[in-house]
N, C-alpha and C positions, 0 to 999 in steps of 0.2 A: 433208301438205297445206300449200298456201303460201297466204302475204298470212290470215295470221287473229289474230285478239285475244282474250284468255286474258280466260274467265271463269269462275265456279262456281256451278251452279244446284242445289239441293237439289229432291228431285220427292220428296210426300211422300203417302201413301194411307195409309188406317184399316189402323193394322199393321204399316208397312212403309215405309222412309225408302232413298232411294234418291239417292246422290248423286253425281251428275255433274260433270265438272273439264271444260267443255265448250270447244270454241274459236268464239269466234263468227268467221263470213266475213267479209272487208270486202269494197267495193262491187266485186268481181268480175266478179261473174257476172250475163248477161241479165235474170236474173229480176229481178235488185233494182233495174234500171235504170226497168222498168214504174212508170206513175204510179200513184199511193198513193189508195184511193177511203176514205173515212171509214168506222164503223165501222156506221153506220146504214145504210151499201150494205145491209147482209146482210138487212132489214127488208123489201127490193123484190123479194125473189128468191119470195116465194109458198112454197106447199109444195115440200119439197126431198129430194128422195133419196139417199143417199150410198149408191156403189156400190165396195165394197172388195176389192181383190186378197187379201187378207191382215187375217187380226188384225192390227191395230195401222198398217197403211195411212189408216184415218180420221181417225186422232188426230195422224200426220205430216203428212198432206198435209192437211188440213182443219179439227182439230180446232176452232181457234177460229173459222171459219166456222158449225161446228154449234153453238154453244154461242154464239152472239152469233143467229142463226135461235131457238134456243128460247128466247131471252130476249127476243126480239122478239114473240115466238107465234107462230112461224111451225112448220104440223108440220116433223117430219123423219121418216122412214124410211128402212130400213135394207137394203142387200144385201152379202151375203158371198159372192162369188166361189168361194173356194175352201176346203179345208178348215185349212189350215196345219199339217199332220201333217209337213214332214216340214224342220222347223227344225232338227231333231236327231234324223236318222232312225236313228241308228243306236244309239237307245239302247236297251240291255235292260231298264231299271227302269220308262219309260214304253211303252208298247206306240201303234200306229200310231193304236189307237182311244183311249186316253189321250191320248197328244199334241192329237187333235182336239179332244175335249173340254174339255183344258184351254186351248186356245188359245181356243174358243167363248165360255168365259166368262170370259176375258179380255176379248175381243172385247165383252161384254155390258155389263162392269164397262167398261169405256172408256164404253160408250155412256150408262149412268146417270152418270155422272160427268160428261157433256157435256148433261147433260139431256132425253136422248133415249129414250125409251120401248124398252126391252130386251126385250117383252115379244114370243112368237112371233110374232103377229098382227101385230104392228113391224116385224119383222127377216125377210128371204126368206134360205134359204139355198141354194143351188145346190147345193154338195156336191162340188164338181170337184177333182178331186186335184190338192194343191200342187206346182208346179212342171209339170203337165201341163195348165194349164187349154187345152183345143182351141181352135183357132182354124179362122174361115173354111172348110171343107171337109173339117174334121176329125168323127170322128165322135161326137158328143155336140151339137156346136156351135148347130145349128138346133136342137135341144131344150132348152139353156140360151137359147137369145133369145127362144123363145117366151115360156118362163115369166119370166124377166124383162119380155117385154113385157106380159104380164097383169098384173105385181105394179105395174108404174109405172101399168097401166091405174085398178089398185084405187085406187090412191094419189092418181088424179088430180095428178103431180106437174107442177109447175111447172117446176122445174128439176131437174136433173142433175145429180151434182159425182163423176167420173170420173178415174182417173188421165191423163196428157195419152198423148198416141196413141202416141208414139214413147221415154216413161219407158221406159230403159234396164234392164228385165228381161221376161222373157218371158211372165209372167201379166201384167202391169200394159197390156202390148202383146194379148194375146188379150182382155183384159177389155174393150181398148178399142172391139173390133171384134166383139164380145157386144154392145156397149150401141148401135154404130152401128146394128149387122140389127136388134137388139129398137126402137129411134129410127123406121126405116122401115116397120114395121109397124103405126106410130101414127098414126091422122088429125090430131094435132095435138101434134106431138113437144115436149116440154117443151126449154125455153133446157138446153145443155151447156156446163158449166164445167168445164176440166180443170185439175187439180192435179198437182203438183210433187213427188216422190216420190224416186228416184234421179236424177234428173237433175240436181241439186242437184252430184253426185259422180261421176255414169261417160257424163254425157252426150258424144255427139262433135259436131262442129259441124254432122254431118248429123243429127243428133237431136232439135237446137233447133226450137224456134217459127221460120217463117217469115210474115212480115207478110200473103200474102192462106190465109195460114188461121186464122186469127183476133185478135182483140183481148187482149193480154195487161195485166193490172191487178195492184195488191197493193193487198190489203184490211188495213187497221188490225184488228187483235185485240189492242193493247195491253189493254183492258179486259177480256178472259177469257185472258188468255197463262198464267197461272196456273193456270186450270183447264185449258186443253189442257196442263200441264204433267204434271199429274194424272193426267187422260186415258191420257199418254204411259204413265206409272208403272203404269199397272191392267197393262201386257204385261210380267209381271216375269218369264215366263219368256225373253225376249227382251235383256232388260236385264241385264249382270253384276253379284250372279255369278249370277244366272239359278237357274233352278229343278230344269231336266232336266240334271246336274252329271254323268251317265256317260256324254258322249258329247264327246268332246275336241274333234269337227270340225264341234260342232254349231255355228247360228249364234249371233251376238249384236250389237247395233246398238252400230258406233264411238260415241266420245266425238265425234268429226270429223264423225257421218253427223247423232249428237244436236244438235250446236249449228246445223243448218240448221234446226232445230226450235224454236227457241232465241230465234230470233227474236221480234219484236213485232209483225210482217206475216208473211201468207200467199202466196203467188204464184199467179193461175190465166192461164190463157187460155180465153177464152170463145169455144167455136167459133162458125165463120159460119156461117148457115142455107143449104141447100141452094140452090143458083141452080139 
């Protein structure tokens, strides 16, 4: 990875010390170019939903937005996409329904540590297999938008906070276009904020934000950077040397992919309402 500057961030949870030799970016990339909104932005966004690809997609792309939201009082609720079975599918010691479940409450322990209410009643889950989530015409697809559109129904949510439409992996792309169909089927679709996730790392220049699809910002989370550090830390089976250890090809997040995380700002672009 080029143009970066050498740091060392310690992520530490009830347990479990986890330490990171991370590179931070320098001003490279689109996203850090976006103007900088303070950290009391996150007080005007009302009730807020976070919709995740993945365990441990909240606490990358969002964490300090949810955790500066509940410190404001603002609710947050929670969706999980998919199940994340298969980080390391080929392991014999965890089995496909172990994997999910440890990845769930991962996923949960991220969310108490961000302030967010972990409880079922809180948290939708879909249940869509990792790496398969459907897209558009696929079959599941119209079954997942409904019930998403009922759960932001329940929520009364204000806002949105979604991976951005074109994040360079294949759930975070079907997730996006989950949340558009479940969006049109609401008489009064809540503000969409999308978040930054791989793009950070494999986006191509057609992947980027273009200016009339929406407004891109970076929000201040200097003041909970430390808790979304945390946050990051509750996904130890994600983190080396990780937890499910018999499966050589399984995944695990770069030092390189952690220090976009790393940062003291989040990056969104907040889509344009339907003309």
């Amino acid at each position: 990875m080029k143009n970066v500057v050498c740091m060392t961030r310690v992520l530490k949870i009830i347990g479990h010390t986890t330490s990171i030799n991370a590179s931070l970016p320098t001003n490279d990339s689109p996203f850090l170019t976006y103007p900088l909104r303070p950290a009391s932005y996150a007080a005007t966004l009302g009730s807020t939903v976070i919709i995740a690809p993945h365990p441990d997609d909240e606490a990358l792309g969002c964490g300090g937005l949810l955790a500066l939201l509940r410190q404001a009082g603002q609710p947050v609720a929670a969706v999980l996409v998919s199940d994340g079975s298969q980080s390391h599918p080929h392991s014999q010691e965890f089995s496909a329904t172990a994997r999910r479940e440890l990845r769930y409450a991962e996923f949960r322990h991220a969310l108490s540590v961000l302030g967010v209410d972990e409880s079922d009643a809180n948290v939708c889950y879909l249940h869509l297999p990792d790496s398969q989530v459907p897209t558009q015409g696929q079959p599941g697809f119209a079954e997942a938008a409904a019930r998403l559109a009922d759960f932001l129904r329940s929520t009364q949510a204000a806002t949105v906070l979604v991976p951005w439409r074109r994040d360079p992996h294949p759930d975070h792309r079907a997730t996006s276009q989950l949340v558009v169909a479940a969006l049109a089927q609401l008489a009064q679709p809540p503000r969409r904020l999308e978040y930054v996730v791989w793009a950070w790392e494999r986006a191509a220049p057609a992947d980027l934000p273009q200016p009339d699809e929406g407004v891109g910002f970076r929000l201040d989370i200097g003041p909970v950077l430390a808790q979304k550090q945390r946050a990051i830390a509750a996904h130890r089976s994600q983190l080396a040397p990780g937890i499910i250890t018999d499966d050589p090809s399984g995944f695990l997040l770069s030092e390189a992919m952690l220090a976009h995380f790393a940062q003291p700002t989040e990056s969104f672009i907040e889509a344009l309402p339907p003309s």
